[in-house]
C-alpha positions, 0 to 999 in steps of 0.5 A, a space after each residue: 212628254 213621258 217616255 218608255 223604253 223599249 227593247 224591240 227585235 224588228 225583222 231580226 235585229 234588236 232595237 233599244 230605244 227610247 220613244 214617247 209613251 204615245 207613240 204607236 208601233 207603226 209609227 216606231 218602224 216607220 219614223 223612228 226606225 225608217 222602215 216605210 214599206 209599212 203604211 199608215 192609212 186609217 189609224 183606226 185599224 179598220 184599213 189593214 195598210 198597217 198590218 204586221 206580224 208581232 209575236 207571230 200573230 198579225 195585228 194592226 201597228 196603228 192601234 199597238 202602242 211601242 210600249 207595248 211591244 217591248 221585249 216582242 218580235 216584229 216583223 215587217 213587210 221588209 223581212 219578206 225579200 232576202 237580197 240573194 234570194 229574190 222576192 218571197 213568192 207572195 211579192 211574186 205572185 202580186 206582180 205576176 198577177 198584176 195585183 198591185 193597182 195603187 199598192 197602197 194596201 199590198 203590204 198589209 195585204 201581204 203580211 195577212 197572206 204570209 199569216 193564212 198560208 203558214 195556218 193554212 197552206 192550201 186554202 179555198 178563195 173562201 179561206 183567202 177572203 176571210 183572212 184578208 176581210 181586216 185588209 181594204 183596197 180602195 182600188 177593188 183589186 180583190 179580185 187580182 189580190 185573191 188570185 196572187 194568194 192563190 198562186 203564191 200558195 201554190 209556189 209555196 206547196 211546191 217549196 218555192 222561196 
């Protein structure tokens, strides 16, 4: 079995470890550095319930090797809720919105609405459903997820954390 060294930051803290050349980025967050709130569903990218942010952008963790994050920067549905400042207001705005159903698919959905707000602050629900088309919620709560997007933009407008 050949290894790769890697050099990670993840949700701000520097990771240097050694992992199988097979192994993908959501298993490295999720089993090697027990960062769970990122989930596995299809591994084939088609589902989004691995959605992360490496380098900035957003990118399915089922289909990114470790290796290829070395030197990167994740960051991870974990990174969103501050212990003294409360949930981010996307977190909010799916609980207050009841948008969570299962909640299988509400990391990722999360992750690629953190994206679309920080490029598109005051998007139209034809915004919403284009960035979250890569994002599969077997429950069909898309209505629900639409509307948190939408009240978590507005919170944001209005400077919430």
């Amino acid at each position: 079995m050949a290894q790769v060294r890697v050099c990670v930051t993840v949700n701000q803290t520097l990771h240097e470890l050694a992992v199988d050349t097979r192994v993908t980025l959501v298993a490295l967050v999720r089993e090697h550095l027990r960062l769970t709130g990122t989930h596995v569903g299809c591994l084939t990218g088609n589902c989004g319930a691995c959605t992360v942010e490496l380098d900035g952008a957003i990118v399915k963790a089922c289909c990114v090797l470790a290796g290829e994050v070395d030197g990167g920067e994740v960051r991870t549905i974990e990174s969103l809720a501050g212990v003294d400042d409360g949930p981010h207001p996307l977190q909010r705005a799916f609980d207050e919105t009841q948008a969570l159903q299962c909640g299988f698919c509400t990391p990722g959905m999360i992750m690629s609405s953190l994206a679309l707000l920080r490029e598109t602050p005051d998007p139209s629900e034809d915004q919403i459903r284009k960035a979250l088309a890569g994002n599969l919620c077997r429950c069909t709560g898309y209505v629900g997820i639409f509307r948190a997007v939408s009240q978590a933009a507005r919170a944001m407008r209005e400077g919430e954390r």
